[in-house]
Backbone bond lengths (Angstrom), bond angles and torsions (degrees), N, CA, C in turn:
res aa  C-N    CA-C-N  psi(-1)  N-CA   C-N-CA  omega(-1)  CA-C   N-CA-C  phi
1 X - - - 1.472 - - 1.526 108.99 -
2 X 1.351 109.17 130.54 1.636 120.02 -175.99 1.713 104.04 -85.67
3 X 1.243 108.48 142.74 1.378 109.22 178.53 1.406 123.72 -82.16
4 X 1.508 119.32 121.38 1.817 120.96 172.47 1.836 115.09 -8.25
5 X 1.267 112.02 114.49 1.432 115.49 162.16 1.457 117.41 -23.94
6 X 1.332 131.57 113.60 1.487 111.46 176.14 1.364 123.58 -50.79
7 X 1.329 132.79 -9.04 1.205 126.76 -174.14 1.318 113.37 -87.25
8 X 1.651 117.02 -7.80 1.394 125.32 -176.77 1.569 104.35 -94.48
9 X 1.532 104.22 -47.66 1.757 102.39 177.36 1.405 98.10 -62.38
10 X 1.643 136.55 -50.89 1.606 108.35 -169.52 1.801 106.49 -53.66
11 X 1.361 136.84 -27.08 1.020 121.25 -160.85 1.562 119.70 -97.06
12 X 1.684 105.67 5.74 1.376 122.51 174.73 1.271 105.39 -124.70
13 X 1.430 129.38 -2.43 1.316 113.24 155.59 1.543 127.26 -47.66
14 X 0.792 149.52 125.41 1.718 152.25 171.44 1.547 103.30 -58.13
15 X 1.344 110.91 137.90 1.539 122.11 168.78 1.492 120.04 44.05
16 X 1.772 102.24 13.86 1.592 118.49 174.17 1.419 102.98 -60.18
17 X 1.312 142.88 -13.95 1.933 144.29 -165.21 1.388 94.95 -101.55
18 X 1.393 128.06 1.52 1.372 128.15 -167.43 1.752 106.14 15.94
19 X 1.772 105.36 -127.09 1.076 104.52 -170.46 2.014 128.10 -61.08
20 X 1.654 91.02 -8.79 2.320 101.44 154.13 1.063 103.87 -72.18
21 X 1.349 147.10 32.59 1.402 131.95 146.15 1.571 115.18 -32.71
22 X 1.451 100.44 -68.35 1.158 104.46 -171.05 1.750 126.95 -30.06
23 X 1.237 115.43 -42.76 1.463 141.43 -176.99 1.203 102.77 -38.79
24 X 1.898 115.91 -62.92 1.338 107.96 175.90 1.609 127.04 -48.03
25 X 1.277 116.29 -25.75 1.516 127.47 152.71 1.115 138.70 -56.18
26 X 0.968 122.60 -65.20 1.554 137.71 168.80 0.947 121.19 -93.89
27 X 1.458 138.34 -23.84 1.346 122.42 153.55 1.479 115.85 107.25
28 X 1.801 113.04 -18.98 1.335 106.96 -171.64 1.127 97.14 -156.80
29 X 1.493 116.03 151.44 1.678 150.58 164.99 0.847 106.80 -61.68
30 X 1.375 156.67 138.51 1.658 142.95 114.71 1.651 104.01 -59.71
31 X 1.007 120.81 159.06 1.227 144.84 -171.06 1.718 116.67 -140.78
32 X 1.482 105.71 88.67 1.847 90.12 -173.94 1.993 121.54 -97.66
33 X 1.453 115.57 120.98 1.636 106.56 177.08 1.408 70.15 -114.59
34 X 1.690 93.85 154.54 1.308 117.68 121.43 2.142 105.25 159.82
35 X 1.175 100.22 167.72 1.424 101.11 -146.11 2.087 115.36 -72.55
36 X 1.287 92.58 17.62 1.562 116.90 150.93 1.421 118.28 178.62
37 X 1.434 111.03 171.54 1.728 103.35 -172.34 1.779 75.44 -131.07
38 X 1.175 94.98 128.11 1.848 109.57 -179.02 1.941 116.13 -78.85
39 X 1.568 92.36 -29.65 1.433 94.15 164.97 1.725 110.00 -158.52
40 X 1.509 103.81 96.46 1.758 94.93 172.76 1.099 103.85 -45.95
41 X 0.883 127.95 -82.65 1.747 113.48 -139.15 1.286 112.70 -76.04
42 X 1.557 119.65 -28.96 1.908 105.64 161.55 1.800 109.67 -58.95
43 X 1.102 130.27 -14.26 1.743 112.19 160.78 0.906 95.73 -105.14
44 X 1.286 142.16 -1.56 2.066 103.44 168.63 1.568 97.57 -88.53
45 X 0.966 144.25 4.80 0.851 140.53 176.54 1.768 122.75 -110.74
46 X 0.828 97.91 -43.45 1.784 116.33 153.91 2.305 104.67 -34.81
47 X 1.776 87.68 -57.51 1.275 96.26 -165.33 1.733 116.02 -69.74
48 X 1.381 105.91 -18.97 1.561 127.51 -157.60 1.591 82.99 -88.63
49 X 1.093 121.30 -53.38 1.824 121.61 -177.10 1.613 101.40 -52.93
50 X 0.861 108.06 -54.99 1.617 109.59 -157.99 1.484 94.67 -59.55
51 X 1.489 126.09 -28.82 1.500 123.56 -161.31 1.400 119.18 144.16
52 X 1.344 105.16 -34.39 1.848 120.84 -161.05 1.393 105.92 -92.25
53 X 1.576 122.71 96.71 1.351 122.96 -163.77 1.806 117.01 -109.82
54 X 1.393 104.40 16.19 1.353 110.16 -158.01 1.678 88.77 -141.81
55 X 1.179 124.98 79.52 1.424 144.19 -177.92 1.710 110.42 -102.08
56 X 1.587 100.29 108.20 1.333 113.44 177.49 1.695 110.79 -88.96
57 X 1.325 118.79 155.40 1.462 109.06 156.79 1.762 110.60 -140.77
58 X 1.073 123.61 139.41 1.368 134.14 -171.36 1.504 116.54 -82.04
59 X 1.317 106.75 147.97 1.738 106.02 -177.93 0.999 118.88 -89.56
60 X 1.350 105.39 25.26 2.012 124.23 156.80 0.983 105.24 -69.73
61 X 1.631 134.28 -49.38 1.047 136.16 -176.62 1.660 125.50 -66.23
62 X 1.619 120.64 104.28 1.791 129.40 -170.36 1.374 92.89 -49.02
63 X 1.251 104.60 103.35 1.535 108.67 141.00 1.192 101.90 107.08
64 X 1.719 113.47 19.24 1.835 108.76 174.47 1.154 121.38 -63.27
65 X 1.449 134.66 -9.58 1.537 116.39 166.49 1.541 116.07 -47.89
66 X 1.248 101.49 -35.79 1.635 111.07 -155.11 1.463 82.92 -82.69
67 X 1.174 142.20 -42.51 1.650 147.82 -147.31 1.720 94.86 -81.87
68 X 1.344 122.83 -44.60 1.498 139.33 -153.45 2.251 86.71 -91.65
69 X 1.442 109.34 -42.07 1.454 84.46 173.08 1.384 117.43 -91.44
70 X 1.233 120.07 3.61 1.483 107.53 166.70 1.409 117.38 -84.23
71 X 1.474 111.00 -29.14 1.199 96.97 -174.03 1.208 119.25 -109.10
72 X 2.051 106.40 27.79 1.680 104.09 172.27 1.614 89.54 -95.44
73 X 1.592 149.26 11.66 1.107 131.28 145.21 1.604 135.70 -49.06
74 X 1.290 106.53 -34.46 1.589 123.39 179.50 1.759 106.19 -46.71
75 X 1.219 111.99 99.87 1.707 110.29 171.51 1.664 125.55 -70.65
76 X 1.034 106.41 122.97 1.457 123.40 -162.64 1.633 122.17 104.45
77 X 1.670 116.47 3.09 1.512 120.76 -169.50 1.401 80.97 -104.81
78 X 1.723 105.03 168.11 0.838 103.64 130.94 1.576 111.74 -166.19
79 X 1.765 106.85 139.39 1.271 127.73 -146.03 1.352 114.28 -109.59
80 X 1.442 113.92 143.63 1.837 132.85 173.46 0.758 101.10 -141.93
81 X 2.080 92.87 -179.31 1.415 110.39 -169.29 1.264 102.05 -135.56
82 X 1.723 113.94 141.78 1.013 137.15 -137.29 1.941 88.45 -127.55
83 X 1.515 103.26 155.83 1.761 98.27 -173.31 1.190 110.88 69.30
84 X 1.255 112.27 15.06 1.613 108.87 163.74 1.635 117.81 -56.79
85 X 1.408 110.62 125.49 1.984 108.40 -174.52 1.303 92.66 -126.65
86 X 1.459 131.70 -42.79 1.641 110.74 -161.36 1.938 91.49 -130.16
87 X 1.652 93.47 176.23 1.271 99.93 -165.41 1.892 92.14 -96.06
88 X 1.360 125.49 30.83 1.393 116.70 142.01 1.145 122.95 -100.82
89 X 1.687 121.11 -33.68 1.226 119.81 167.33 1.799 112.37 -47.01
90 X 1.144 134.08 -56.57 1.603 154.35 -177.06 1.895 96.98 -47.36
91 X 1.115 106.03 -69.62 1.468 113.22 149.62 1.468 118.78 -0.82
92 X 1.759 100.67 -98.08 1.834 112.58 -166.66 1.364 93.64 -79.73
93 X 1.630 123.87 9.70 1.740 84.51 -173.97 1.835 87.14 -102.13
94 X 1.052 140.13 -7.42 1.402 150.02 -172.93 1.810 97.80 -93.70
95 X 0.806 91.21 -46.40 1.830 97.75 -179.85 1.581 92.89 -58.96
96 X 1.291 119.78 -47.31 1.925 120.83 -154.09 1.976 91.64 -88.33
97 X 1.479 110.31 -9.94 1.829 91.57 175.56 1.543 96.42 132.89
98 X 1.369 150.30 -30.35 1.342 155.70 136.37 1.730 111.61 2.15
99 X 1.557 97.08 104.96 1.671 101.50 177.77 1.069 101.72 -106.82
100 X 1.634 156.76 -4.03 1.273 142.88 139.41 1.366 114.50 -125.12
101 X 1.793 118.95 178.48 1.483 92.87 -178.68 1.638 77.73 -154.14
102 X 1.611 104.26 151.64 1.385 142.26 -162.32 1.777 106.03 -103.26
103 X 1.352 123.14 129.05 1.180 118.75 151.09 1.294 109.22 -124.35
104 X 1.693 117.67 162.19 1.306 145.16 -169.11 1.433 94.14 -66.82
105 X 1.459 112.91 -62.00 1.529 124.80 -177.25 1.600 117.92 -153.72
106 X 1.269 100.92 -155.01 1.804 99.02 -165.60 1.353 109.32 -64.63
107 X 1.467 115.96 127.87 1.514 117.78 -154.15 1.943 87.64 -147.13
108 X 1.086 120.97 75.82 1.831 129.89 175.23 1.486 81.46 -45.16
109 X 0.985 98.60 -109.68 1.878 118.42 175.29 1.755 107.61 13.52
110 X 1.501 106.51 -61.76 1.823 96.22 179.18 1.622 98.69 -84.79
111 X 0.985 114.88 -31.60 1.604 101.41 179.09 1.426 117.28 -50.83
112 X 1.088 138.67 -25.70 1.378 152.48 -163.57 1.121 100.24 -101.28
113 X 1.577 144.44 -54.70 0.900 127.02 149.44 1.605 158.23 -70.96
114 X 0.916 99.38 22.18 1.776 147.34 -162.44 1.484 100.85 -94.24
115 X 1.596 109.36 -61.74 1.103 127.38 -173.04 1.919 118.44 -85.73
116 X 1.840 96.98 -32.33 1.406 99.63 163.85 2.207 119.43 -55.79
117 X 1.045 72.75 -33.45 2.018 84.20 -159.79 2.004 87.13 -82.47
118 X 0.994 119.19 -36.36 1.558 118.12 174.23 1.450 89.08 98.84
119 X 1.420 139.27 69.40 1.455 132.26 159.43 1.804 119.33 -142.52
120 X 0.800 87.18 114.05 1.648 91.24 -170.45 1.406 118.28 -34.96
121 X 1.234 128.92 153.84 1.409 136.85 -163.83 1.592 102.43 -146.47
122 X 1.500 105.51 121.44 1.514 112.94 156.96 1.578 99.25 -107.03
123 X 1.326 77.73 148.86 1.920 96.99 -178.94 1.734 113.60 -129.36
124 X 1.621 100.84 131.36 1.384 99.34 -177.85 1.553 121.74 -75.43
125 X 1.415 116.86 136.40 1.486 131.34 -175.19 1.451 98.90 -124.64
126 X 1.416 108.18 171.43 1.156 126.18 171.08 2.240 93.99 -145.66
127 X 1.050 101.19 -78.25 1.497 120.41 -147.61 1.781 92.59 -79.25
128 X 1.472 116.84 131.18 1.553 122.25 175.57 1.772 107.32 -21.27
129 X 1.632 101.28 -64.82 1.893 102.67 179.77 1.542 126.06 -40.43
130 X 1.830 89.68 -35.18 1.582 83.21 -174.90 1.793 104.47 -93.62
131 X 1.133 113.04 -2.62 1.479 87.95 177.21 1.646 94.88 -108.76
132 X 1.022 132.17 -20.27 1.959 114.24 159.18 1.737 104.13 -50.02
133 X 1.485 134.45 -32.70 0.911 119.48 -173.55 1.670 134.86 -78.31
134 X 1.844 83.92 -31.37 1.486 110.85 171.31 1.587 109.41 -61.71
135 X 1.849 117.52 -46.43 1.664 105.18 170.75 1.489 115.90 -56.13
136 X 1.113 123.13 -24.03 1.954 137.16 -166.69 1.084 82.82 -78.29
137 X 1.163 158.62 -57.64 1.147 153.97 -159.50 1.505 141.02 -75.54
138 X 1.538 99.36 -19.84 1.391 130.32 -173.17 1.537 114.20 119.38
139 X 0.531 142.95 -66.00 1.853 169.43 115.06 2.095 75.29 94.53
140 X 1.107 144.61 111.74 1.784 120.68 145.48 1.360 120.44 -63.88
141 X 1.016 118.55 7.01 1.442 122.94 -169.18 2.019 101.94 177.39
142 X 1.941 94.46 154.85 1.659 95.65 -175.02 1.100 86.50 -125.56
143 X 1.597 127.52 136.24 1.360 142.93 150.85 1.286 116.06 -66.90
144 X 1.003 137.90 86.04 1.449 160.10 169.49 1.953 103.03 -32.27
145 X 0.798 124.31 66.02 1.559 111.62 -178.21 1.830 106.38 -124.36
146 X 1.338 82.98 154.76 1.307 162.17 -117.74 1.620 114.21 45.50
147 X 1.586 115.08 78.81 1.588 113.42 -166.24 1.705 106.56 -51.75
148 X 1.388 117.25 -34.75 1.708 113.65 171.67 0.883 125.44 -29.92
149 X 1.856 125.38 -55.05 1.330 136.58 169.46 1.413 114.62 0.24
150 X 1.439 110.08 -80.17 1.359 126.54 -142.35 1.553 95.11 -127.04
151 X 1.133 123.75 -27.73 1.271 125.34 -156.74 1.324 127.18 42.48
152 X 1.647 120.85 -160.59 1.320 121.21 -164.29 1.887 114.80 -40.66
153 X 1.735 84.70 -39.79 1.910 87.88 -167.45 1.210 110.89 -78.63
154 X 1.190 116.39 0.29 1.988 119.91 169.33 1.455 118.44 -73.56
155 X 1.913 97.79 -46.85 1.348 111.61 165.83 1.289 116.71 -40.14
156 X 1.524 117.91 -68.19 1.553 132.87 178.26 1.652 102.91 -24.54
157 X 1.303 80.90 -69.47 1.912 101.62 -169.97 1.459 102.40 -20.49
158 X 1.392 107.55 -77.32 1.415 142.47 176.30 1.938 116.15 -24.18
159 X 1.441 103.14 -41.99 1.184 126.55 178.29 1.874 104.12 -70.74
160 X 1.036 95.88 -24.36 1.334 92.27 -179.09 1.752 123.75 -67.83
161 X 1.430 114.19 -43.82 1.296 97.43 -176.55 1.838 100.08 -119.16
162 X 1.641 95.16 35.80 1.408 108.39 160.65 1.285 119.24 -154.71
163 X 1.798 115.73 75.64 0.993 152.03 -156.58 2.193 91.50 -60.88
164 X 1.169 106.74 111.49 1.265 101.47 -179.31 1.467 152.85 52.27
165 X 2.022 82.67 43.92 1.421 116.85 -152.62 1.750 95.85 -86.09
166 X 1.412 121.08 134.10 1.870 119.81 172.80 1.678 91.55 -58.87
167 X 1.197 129.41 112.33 1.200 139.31 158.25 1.519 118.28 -114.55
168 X 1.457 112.04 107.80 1.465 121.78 -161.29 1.965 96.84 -100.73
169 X 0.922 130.93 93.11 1.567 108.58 166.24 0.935 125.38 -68.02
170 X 1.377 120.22 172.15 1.836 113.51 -166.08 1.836 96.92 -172.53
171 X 1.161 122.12 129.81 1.415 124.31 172.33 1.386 113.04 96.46
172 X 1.643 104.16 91.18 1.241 96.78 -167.45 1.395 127.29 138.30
173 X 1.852 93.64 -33.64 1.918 105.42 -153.82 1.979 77.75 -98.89
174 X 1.417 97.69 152.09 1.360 128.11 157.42 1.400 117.67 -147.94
175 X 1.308 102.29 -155.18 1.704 122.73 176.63 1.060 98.91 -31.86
176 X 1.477 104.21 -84.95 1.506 121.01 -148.12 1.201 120.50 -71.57
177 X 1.643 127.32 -15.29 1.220 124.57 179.51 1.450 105.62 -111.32
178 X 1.651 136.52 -9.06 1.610 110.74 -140.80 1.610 87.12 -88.79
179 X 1.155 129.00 -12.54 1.703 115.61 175.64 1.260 111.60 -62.14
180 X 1.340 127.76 -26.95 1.625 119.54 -164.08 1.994 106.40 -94.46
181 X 2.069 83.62 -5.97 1.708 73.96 -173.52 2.073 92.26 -89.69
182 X 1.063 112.40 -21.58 1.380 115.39 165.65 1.289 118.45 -60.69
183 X 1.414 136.66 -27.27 1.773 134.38 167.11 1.432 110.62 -71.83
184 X 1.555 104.76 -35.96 1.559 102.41 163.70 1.368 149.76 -46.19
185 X 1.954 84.42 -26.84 1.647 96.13 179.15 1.223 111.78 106.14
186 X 1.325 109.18 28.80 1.755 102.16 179.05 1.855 95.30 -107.77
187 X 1.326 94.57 141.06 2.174 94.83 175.95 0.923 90.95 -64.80
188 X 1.389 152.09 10.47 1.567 114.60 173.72 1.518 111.57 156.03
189 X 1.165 144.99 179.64 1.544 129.99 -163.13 1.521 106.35 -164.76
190 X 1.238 100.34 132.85 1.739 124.66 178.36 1.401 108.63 -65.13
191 X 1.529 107.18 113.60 1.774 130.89 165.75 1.054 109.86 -74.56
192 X 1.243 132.60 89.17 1.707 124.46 147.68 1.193 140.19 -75.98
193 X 1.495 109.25 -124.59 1.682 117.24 164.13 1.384 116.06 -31.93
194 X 1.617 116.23 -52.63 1.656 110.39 -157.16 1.495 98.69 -87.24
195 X 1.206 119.57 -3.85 1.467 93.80 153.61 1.846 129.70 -117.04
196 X 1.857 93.75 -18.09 1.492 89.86 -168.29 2.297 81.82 -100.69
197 X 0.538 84.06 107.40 1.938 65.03 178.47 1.388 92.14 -99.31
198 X 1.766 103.53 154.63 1.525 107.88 -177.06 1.464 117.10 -76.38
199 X 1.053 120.88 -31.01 1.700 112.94 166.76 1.534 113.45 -56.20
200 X 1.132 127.06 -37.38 1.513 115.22 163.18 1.549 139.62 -56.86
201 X 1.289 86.26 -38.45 1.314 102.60 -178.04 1.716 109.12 -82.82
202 X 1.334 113.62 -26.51 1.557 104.73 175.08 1.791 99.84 -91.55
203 X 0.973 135.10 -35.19 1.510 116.08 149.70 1.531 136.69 -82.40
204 X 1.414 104.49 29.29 1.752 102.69 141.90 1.595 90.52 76.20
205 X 1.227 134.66 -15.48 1.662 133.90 174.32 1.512 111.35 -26.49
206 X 1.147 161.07 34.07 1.234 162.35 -150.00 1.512 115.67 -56.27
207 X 1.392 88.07 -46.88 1.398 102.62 -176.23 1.808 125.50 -70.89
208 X 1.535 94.47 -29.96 1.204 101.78 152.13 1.166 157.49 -94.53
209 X 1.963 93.62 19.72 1.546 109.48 -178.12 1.489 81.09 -104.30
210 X 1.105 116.43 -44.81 1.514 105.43 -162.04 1.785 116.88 -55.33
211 X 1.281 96.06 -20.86 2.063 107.52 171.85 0.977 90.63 -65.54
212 X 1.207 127.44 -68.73 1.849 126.31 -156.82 1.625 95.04 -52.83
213 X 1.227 110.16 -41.28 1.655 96.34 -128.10 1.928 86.63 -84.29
214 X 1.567 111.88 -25.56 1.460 110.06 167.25 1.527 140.22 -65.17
215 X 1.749 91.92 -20.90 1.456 98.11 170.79 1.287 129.13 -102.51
216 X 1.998 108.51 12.70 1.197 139.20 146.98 1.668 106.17 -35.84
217 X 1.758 85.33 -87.57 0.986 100.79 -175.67 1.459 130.97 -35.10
218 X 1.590 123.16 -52.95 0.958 136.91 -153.46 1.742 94.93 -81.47
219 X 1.283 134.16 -29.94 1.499 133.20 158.34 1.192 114.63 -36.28
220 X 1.343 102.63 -40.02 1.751 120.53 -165.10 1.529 86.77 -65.88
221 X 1.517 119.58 -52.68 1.622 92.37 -153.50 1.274 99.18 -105.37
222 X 1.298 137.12 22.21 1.533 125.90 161.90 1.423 134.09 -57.76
């Protein structure tokens, strides 16, 4: 007897999403760039109301340590860091308040330390190799990016010789499409631009992420 695909045991492991619980709930990431965040924790919290409780921020952003511990105060969020490349970045962003952490792509180096510190790691894929490699690696979940590519029916594809694989897409998804990337079979789908856009977020607009970021959501469950 041949042993279960790893991509099927990560997705029947129990309480393997540790602190991504949430995901199975809500369904979606926020994802924050842009070239300052005027107040972490008034949008992680902005975003957590609307629905979106699993708020990433990228190390694009000058000075996200400081951005990622202010806004792992917000009760009921809960926040990472996204653009993870080396295993110091993975490091200070867990040291600064970071309960999971995001890479672009195949990153050994944070995977290893991902798993030293005990915090779950999604890792960005695109191509079948790299996301069989990303489960080999630890990965609880694969960020599907550039989700545009191929869209929903790539996802599908994908599902095929990874029977109940965490497939997160990301790049690409909005309003109008992220429900169909959810029939596809992805746990859940990466919020960017159309909801956090960077002019909002560097003027502190709260109120107008929280519109976007609710009628995100509410696509999600139509």
């Amino acid at each position: 007897m041949t042993d279960a695909p790893y991509a099927t045991q990560v997705i029947n492991a129990p309480g393997a999403l540790g602190s991504l619980e949430p995901l199975a709930q809500d369904r979606v990431l926020c994802i924050v760039r842009a070239n300052q965040v005027a107040d972490p924790a008034g949008l992680t919290r902005a975003l957590a109301g609307a629905g979106i409780r699993l708020v990433e921020f990228t190390f694009t952003i000058p000075g996200v340590l400081d951005v990622i511990e202010a806004a792992a105060e917000v009760p009921g969020a809960t926040v990472g860091a996204g653009t993870v490349l080396t295993a110091s970045h993975a490091r200070d962003a867990v040291a600064a308040g970071a309960r999971f952490l995001l890479t672009p792509d195949i990153r050994p180096e944070v995977a290893a330390t991902a798993q030293a510190l005990g915090v779950p790691l999604v890792m960005g894929a695109l191509t079948p190799t790299e996301v069989s490699r990303a489960f080999d690696l630890g990965a609880v979940a694969v960020k599907v990016f550039p989700a545009r590519v191929g869209g929903p029916g790539y996802l599908r594809d994908l599902l095929g010789p990874f029977p109940g694989a965490r497939l997160i897409p990301t790049g690409g998804v909005n309003v109008a499409n992220a429900r169909s990337f959810l029939e596809a079979g992805a746990l859940a789908v990466g919020a960017g631009t159309d909801v956090v856009r960077p002019d909002l977020v560097e003027k502190g607009q709260h109120a107008a992420i929280a519109e976007r970021a609710a009628a995100f959501v509410s696509a999600l469950r139509e």
